[in-house]
C-alpha positions in Angstrom: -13.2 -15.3 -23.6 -11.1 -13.1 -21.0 -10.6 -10.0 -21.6 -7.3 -8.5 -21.8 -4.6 -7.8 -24.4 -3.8 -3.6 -25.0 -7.2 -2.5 -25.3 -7.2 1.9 -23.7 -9.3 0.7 -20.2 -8.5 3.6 -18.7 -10.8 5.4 -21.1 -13.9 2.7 -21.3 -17.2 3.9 -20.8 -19.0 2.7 -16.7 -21.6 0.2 -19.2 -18.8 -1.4 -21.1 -16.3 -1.7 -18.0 -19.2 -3.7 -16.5 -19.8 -6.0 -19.2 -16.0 -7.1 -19.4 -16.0 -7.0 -15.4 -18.6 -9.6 -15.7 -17.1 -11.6 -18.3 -13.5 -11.5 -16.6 -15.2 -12.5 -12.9 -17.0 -15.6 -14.5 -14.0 -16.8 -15.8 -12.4 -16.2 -13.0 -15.0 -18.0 -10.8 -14.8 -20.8 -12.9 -11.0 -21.3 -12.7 -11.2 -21.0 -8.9 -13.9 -23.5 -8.3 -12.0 -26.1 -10.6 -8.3 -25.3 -9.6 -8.3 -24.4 -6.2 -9.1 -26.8 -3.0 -9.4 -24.1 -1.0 -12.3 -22.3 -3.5 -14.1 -25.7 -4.0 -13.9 -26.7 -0.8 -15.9 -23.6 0.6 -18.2 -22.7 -2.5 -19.4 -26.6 -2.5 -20.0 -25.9 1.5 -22.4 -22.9 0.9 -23.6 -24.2 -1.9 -22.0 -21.7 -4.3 -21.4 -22.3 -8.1 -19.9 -19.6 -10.9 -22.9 -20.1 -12.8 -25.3 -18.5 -10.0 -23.5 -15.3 -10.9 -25.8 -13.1 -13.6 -24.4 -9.5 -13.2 -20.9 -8.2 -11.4 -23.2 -6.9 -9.2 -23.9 -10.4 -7.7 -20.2 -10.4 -6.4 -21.6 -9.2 -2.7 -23.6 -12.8 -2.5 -20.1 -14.5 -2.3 -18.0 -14.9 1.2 -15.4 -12.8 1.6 -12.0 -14.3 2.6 -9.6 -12.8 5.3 -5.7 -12.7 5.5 -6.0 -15.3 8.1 -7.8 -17.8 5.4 -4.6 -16.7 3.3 -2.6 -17.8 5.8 -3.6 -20.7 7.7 -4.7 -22.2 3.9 -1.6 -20.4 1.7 -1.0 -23.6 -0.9 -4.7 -24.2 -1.2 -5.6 -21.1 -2.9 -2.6 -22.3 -5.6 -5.0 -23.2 -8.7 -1.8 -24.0 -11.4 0.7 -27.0 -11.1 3.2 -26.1 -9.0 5.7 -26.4 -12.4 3.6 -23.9 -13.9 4.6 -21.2 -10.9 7.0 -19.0 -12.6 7.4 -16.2 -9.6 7.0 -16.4 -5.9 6.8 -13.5 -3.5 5.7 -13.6 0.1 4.5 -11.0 2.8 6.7 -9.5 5.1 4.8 -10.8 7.9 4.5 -7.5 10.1 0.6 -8.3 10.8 1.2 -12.0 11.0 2.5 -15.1 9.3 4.0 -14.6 5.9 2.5 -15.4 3.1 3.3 -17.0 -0.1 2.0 -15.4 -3.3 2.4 -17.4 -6.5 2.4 -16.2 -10.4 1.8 -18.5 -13.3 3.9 -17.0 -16.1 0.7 -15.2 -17.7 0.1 -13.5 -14.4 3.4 -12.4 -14.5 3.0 -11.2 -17.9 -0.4 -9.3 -17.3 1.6 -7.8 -14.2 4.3 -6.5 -16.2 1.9 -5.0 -18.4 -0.1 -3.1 -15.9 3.1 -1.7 -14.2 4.1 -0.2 -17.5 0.6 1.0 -18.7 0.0 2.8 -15.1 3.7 4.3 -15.3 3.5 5.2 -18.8 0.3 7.1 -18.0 2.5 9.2 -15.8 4.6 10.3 -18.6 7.6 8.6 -19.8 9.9 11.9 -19.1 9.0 12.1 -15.9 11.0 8.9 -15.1 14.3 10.5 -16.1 17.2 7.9 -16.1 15.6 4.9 -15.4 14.3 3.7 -11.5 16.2 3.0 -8.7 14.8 0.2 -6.2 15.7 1.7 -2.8 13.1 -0.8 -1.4 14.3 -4.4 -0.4 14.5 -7.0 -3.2 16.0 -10.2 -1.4 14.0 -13.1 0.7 10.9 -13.0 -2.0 9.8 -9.8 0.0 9.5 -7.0 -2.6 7.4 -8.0 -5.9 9.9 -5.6 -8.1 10.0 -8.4 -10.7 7.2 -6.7 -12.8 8.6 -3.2 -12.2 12.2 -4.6 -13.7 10.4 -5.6 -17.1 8.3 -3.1 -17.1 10.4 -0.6 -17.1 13.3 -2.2 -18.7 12.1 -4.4 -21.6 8.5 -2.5 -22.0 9.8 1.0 -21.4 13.0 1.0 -22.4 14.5 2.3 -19.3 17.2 1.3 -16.4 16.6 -0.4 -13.6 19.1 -0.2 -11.0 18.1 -2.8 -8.3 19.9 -0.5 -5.0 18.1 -2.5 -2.3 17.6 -1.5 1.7 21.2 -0.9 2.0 23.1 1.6 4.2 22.6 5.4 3.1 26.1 6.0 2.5 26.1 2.8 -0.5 22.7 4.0 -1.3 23.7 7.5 -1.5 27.2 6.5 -3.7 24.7 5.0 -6.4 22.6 7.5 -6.7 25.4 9.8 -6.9 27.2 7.1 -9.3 24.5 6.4 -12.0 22.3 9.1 -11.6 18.6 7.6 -11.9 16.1 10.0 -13.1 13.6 8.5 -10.0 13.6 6.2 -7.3 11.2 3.8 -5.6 11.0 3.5 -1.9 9.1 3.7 1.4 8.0 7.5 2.0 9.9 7.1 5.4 13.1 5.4 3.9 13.3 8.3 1.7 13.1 10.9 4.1 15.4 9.6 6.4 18.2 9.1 3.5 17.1 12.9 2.2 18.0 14.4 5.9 21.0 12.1 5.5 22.2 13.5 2.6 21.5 17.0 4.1 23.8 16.2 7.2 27.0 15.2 4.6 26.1 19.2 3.1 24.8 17.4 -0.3 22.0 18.8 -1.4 19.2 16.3 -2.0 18.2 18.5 -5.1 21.4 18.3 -6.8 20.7 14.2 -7.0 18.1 15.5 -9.8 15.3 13.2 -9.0 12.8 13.8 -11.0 9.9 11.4 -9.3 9.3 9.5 -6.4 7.1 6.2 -6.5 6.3 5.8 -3.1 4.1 2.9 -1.4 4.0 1.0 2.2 2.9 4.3 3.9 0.0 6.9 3.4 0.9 10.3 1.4 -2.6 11.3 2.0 -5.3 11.9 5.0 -8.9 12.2 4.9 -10.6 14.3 2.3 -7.2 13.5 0.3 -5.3 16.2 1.7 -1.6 15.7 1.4 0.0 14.6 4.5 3.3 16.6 6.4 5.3 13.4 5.6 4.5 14.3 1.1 5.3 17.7 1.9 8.3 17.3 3.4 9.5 15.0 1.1 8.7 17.2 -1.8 10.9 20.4 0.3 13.5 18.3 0.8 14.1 16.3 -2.8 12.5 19.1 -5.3 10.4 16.3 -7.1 6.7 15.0 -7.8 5.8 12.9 -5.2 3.7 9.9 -6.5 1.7 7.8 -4.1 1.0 3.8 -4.6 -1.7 1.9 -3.0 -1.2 -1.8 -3.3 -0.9 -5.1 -1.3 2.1 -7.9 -1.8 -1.2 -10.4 -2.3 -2.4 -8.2 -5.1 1.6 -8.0 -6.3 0.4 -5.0 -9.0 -0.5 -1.2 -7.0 -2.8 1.0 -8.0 -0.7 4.5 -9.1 -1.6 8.1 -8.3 -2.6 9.6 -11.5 -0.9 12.5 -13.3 -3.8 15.3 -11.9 -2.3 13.7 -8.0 -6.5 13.1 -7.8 -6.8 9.3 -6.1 -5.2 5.9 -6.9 -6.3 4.8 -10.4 -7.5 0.9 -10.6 -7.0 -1.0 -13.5 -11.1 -2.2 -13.4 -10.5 -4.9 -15.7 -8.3 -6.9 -13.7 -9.2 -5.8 -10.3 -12.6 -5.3 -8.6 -12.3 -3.1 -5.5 -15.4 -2.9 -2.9 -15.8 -0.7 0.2 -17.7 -2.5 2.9 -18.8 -1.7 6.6 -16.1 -3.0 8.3 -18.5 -4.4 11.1 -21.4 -5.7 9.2 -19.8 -6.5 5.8 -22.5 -4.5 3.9 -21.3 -3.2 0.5 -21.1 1.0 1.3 -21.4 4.0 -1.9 -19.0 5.7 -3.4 -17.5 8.4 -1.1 -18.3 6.4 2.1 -14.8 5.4 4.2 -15.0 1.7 5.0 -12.9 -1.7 4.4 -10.9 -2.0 0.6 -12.6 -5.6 -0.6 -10.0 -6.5 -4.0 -11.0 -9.4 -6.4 -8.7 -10.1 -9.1 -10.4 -10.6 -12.2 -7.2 -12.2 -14.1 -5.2 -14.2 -11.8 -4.2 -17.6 -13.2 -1.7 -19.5 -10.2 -3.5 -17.5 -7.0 -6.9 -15.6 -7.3 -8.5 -13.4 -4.5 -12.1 -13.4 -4.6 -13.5 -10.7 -2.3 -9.9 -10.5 -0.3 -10.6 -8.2 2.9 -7.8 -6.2 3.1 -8.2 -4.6 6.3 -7.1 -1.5 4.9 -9.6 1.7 5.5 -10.3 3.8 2.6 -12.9 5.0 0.3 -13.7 5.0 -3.4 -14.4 7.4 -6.2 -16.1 7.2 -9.6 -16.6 10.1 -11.0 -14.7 12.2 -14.0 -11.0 12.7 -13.1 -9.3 15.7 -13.8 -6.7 13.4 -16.0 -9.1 11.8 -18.5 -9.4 8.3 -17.0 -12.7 6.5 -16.6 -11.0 4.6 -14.5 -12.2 3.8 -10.1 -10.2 5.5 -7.4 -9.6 4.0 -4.4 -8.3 7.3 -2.1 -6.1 7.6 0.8 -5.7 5.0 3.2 -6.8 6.2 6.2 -5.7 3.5 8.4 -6.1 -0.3 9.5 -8.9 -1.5 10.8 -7.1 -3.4 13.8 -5.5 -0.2 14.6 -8.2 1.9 14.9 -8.4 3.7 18.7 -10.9 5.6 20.6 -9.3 7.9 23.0 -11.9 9.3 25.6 -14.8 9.0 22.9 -12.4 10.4 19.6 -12.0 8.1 17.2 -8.5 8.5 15.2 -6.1 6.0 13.4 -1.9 6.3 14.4 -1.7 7.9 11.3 -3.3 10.5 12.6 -1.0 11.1 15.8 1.9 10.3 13.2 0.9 13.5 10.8 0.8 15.7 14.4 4.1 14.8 15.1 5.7 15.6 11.9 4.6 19.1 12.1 6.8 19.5 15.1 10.4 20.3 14.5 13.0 19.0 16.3 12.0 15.2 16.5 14.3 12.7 15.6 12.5 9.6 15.9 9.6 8.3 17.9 6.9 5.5 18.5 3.3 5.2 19.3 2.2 2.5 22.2 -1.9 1.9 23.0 -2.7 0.4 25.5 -5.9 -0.3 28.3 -5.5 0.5 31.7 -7.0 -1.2 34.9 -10.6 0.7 33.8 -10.6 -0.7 30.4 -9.7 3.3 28.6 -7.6 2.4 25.5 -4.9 5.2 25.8 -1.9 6.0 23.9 2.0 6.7 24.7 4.2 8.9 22.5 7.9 8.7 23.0 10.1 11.1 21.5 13.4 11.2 20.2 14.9 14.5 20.6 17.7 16.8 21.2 15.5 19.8 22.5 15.1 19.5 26.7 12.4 17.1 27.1 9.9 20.0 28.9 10.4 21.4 25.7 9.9 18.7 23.2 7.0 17.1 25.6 4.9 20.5 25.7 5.1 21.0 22.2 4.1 17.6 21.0 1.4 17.4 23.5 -0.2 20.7 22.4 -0.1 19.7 18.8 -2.0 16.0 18.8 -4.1 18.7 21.1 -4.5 20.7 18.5 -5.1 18.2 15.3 -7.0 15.2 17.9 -8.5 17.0 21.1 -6.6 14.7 22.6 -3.8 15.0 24.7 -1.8 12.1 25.0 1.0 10.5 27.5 4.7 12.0 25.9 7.7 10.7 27.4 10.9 11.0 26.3 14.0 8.3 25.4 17.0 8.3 23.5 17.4 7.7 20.0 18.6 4.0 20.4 16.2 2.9 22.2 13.4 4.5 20.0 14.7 2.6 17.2 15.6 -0.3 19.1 11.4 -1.0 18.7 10.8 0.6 15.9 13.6 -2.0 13.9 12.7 -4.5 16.0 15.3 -7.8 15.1 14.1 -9.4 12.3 11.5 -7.1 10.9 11.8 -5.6 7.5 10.1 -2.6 7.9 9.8 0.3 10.4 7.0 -0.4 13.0 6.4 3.0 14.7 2.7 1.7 16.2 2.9 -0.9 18.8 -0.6 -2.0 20.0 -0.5 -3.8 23.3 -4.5 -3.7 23.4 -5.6 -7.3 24.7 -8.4 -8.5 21.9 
């Protein structure tokens, strides 16, 4: 029988998590290999049946699948009737082709659920006057359903669905029905804070109480809060929360109250760390590739879904009481990763550098190989400073944080953006990599 229902699983003892993880990943096995063409298809190929499965450690003898299986197989993975799909969301496409992601009305359900049990954890006070969706909701981009009943039908709070919209309508509601916190990218919400700064408002007066922030990491290495969190946290006067999730996975994994690592909900959702290169499983503690596997997923499971995302997990006592896995700050992409002159670093790296210099109004990251096959990286900067100015001081910081000095140039603030928002695109790309692979 699955497991699931309103059992406390944040508080289960490792032995009995495992038993229910087992029970929840046959079942899940089961339905993929009956349901899904593109399961059968390839467990039938390797010879691969739910049944070989004895513990939920056997989980590392089954193939991973990649976003490009997702892709070039999207309706395949569908193991419900079409007429039992009751939600559809889809990727934004900013690595690649979008991507469909369908929920049966359970899914949806058990979605809703977890959105309210991980925000409820929080503390219900915390959430003020309801949530304000600052993140896009139009085009089946933004999976907000499950926050909308969670927070309005399971909760009891508002939802005010604001959307991407221009700061000064984003700004009016905020002002208009005062929402006790707001969801949106971490950059979004800086650049409408230092927008609300230039009109002499006072983000602070706005009385946010909490940010729920995904799409971007809060945290670096060793989980040590970024410039961007701090920032954001000087400039709106509230607790920052950070969210680690994937549109495929459509539910995140929430920053607990003790701000200690992104809590998983181990009874729907498996996550591995694996050697990016080899595909070996990797311990607790060790940075490598986030592996999910949904363990209730109805219209659309993931079984060992690489997401390309670099991380690391933690298991031990939380400061918050939960039993629960952490997966910790996301370090980076695994595509992105560069190796300047022998240093490894991700862009998120060179992004946290220049944060911590003031006077920047935009900028963007280019890597590229020249003609001796060095991978290098460009930084151009957006700035009203003189550009000797702006240049040395950028330069001698990624020195500082990297060892590495990098190309600066500078450009105006038009053209800056006119790459970062490229036409089309829904979200900010600040890292272009021209690297030939």
């Amino acid at each position: 029988m699955l497991e699931t229902g309103h059992i406390d699983y944040d508080h289960i003892p490792s032995d009995e998590i495992k038993e229910i993880q087992y029970r929840n990943l046959s079942w899940q096995l089961e339905h993929a290999y009956n349901n899904s063409p593109f399961y059968n298809r390839l467990y039938k190929k390797l010879d691969i049946y739910p049944s070989d499965l004895k513990s939920i450690g056997d989980i590392t003898s089954l193939p991973s699948i990649s976003r490009e299986d997702l892709s070039e197989n999207n309706f395949e993975f569908l193991a419900v009737p079409r007429d039992k799909v009751a939600d559809v969301s889809r990727t934004s496409g900013t690595t690649g082709n979008s991507i469909y992601v369908y929920l049966s009305h359970k899914d949806l359900r058990h979605a809703c659920w977890l959105c309210a049990r991980q925000y409820v954890s929080l503390g219900v006070e915390g959430w003020g006057a309801g949530l304000a969706l600052l993140l896009p909701a139009d085009e089946l981009i933004n999976p907000s359903l499950a926050q909308e009943i969670a927070f309005r039908d399971m909760m009891g709070l508002p939802f005010y669905r604001i959307g991407a919209i221009s700061r000064d309508k984003q700004l009016k509601y905020l002002q208009d029905l005062a929402p006790g916190s707001v969801d949106a990218t971490p950059s979004s919400l800086l650049t409408l804070g230092e927008f609300i700064k230039s009109k002499g408002i006072d983000p602070r007066s706005l009385n946010i109480l909490r940010a729920h922030l995904l799409g971007q990491p809060l945290y670096g290495a060793g989980w040590k809060p970024l410039v961007l969190k701090t920032k954001l946290e000087e400039l709106w006067g509230c607790e920052v929360i950070s969210a680690y999730g994937t549109t495929e996975l459509f539910s995140g994994n929430i920053e607990c109250s003790a701000h200690a690592g992104h809590h998983i909900p181990h009874e729907s959702v498996l996550v591995e760390i694996i050697d990016p290169d080899t595909g070996k499983p990797l311990p607790p503690g060790m940075s490598g590739e986030v592996v999910i596997t949904t363990l209730y997923r109805e219209a659309m499971p993931l079984i060992r879904y690489r997401t390309k995302d670099i991380s690391w997990l933690e298991i031990g006592p939380c400061a918050c009481g939960a039993t629960t896995p952490r997966v910790m700050a996301v370090l980076g992409r695994k595509d992105d990763f560069l190796k300047i002159k022998g240093t490894g670093m991700f862009p998120g790296d060179l992004e946290n550098s220049i944060m911590k210099v003031d006077g920047i109004t935009g900028y963007l990251i280019k890597a590229y190989i020249d003609e001796s096959g060095q991978e290098l990286v460009e930084i151009i900067i957006a700035s009203g400073l003189e550009p000797e100015t702006i240049v040395s001081r950028v330069k001698a910081q990624v020195k500082a944080d990297t060892m590495v000095t990098p190309k600066v140039t500078v450009d105006s603030m038009e053209a800056v953006n006119a790459q970062v928002f490229s036409p089309g695109s829904r979200k900010p790309r600040r890292f272009h990599d021209l690297r030939k692979r």
